[in-house]
C-alpha positions as CSV (number, residue, x, y, z in Angstrom):
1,X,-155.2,48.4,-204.2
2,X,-158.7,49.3,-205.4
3,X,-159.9,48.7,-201.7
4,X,-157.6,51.1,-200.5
5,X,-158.8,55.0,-202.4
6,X,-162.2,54.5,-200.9
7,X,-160.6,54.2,-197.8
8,X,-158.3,57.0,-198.2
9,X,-160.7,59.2,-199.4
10,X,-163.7,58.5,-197.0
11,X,-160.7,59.1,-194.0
12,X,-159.2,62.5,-195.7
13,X,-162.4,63.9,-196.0
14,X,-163.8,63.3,-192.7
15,X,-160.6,64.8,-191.1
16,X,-161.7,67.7,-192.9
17,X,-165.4,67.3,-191.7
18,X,-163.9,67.5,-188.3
19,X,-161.8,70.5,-189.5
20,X,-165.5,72.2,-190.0
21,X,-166.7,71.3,-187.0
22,X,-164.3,74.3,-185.1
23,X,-165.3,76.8,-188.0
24,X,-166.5,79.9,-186.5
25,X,-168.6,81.0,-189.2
26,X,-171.5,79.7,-191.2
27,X,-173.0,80.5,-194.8
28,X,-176.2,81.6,-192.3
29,X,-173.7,84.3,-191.1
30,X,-172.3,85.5,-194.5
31,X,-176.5,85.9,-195.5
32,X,-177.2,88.0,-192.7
33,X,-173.9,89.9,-192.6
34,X,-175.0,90.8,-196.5
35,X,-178.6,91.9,-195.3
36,X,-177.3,94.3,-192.7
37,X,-175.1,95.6,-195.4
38,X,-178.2,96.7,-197.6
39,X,-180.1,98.0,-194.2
40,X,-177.0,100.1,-193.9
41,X,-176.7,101.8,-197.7
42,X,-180.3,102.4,-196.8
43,X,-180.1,104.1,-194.2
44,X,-181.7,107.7,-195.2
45,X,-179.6,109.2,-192.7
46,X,-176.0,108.5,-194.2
47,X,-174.2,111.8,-195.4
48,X,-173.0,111.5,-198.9
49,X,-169.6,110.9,-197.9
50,X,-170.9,108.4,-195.2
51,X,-173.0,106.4,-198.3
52,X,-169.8,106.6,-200.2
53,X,-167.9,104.8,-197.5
54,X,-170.4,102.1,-197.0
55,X,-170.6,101.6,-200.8
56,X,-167.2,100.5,-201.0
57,X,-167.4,98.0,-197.9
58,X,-170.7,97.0,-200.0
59,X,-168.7,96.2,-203.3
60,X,-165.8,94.0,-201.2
61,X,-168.0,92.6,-199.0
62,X,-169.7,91.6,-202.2
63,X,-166.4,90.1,-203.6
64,X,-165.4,88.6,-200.8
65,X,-169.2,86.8,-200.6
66,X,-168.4,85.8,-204.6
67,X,-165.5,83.7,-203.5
68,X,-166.9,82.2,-200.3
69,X,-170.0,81.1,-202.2
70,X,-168.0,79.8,-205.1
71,X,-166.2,77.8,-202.5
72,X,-169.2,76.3,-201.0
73,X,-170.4,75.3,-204.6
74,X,-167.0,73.5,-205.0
75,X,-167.4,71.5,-201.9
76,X,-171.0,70.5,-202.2
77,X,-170.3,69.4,-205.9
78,X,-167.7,67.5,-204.5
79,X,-169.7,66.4,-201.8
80,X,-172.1,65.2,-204.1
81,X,-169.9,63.2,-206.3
82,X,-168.4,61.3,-203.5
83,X,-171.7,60.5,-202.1
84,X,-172.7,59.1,-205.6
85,X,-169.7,57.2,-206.3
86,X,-170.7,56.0,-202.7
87,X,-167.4,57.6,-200.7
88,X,-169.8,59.0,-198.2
89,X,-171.7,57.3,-195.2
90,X,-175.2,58.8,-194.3
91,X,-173.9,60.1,-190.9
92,X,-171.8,62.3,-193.4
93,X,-174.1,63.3,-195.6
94,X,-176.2,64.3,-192.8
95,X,-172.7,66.1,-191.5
96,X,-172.9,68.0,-194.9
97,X,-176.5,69.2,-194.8
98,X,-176.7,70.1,-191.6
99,X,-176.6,73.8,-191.8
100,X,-179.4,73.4,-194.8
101,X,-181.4,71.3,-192.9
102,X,-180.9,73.7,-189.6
103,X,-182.4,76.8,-191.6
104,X,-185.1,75.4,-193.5
């Protein structure tokens, strides 16, 4: 029985894994997306209205980033834990940190 939840676990989360491998966007996209953001509320050009607009996309584009990064927190803490507890093979772990590795 105890043989059988690292096995269950290690399988559930590399289904998942593979589940991220079709995802179309990246935390890499979300960091850019919230740079051109700024380059847009600075744009000296925007009418008042125009700043107005774009200060509003700002603020839920902002929310929206909250909850995305709060999700990526969750699964790297978890992530982290399994990899302790020993639930994770390197190949995995390297899975995981990919996209860190990729933009460092």
């Amino acid at each position: 029985m105890i043989n059988e939840t690292p096995t269950r676990v290690s399988s559930c989360y590399k289904n998942n894994m593979e589940d991220k491998l079709f995802m179309k966007n990246k935390l890499t996209d979300l960091n850019n997306y919230l740079f051109e953001q700024i380059e847009r509320i600075n744009d000296d050009s925007l009418s008042s209205q125009e700043l107005e607009t774009q200060l509003k996309k700002a603020e839920a584009i902002t929310n929206i980033s909250e909850t995305i990064i709060k999700n990526q927190e969750i699964q790297l803490k978890a992530a982290i834990k399994l990899a302790d507890c020993g639930y994770l093979k390197s190949d995995q772990t390297k899975f995981l940190l990919s996209e860190v590795i990729k933009n460092d």
